[in-house]
C-alpha positions as CSV (number, residue, x, y, z in Angstrom):
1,X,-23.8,-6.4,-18.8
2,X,-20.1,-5.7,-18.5
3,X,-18.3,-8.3,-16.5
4,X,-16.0,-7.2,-13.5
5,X,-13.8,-10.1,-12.5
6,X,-10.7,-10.3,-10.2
7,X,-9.2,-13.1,-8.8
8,X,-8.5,-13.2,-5.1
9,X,-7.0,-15.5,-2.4
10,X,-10.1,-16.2,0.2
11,X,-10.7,-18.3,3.7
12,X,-11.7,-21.0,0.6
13,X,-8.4,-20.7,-1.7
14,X,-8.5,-18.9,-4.6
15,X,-12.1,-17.5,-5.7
16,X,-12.9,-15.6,-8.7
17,X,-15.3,-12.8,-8.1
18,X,-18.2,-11.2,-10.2
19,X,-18.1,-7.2,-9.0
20,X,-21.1,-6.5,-10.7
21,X,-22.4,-8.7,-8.1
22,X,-20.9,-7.6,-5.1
23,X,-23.6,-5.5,-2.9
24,X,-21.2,-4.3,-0.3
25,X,-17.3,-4.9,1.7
26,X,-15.5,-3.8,4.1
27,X,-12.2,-3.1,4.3
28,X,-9.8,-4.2,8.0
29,X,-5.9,-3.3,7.8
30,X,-4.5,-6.3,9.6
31,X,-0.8,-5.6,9.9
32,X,0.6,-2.2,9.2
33,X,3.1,-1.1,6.6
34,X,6.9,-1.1,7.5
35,X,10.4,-1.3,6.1
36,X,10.1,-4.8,5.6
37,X,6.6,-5.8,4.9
38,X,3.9,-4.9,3.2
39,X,0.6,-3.7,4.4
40,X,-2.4,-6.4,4.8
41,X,-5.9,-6.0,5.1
42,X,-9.2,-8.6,5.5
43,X,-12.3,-7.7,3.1
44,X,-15.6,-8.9,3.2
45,X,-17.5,-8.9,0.3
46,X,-20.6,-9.4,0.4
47,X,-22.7,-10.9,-3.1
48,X,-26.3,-10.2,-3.9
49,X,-26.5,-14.1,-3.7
50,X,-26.2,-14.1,0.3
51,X,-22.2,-15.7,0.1
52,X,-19.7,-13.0,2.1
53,X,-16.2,-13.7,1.1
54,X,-13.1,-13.3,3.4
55,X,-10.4,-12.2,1.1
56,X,-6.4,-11.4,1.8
57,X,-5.3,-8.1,-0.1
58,X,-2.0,-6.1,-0.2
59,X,-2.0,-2.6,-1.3
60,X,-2.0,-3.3,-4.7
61,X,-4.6,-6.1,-4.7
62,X,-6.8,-3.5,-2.6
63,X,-6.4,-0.6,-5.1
64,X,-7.7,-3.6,-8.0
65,X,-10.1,-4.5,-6.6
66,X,-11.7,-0.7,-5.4
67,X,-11.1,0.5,-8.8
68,X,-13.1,-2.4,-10.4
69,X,-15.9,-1.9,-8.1
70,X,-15.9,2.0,-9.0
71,X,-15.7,1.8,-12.6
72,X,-18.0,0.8,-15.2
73,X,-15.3,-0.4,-17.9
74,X,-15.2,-4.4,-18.5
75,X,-12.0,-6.5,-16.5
76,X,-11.1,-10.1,-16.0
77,X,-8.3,-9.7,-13.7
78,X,-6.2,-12.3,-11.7
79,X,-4.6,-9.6,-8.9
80,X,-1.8,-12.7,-9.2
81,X,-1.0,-11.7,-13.1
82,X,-1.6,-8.2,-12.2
83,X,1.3,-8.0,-10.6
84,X,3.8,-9.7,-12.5
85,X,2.6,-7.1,-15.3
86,X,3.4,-4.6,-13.0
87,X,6.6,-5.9,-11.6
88,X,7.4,-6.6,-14.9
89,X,7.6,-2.3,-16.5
């Protein structure tokens, strides 16, 4: 099996999630985007195990983690190092 892992600040601190295990999320916006700030939104992702996770996301750290649940290649990503690379080019 191809592992999907991302990195993500929960209600618990900072949890590292299996996708491949994730059954289901949803997805609330929180505060909206503006001049100053960013957008924020509240998943909960829910694990075949039973466990739902509350996890704070930004834009970016939303797009991550959709695109690892939709794709089928293998990722160990910490949304944290993510965007230093990105910041970074």
């Amino acid at each position: 099996m191809i592992r999907r892992k991302i990195t993500m600040r929960t209600t618990t601190g900072r949890t590292t999630i299996d996708v491949n295990y994730c059954t289901a999320f949803s997805i609330r916006e929180v505060s909206k985007k503006s001049v100053l700030s960013k957008a924020k939104y509240e998943l909960d992702i829910h694990m075949q195990s039973g466990t739902i996770f509350t996890a704070e996301a930004d834009d970016k750290e939303l797009l991550v983690f959709t695109t690892l649940w939709e794709t089928k290649h293998e990722h160990n990503l910490s949304v944290i190092e993510l965007k230093e690379e990105l910041e970074w080019k």
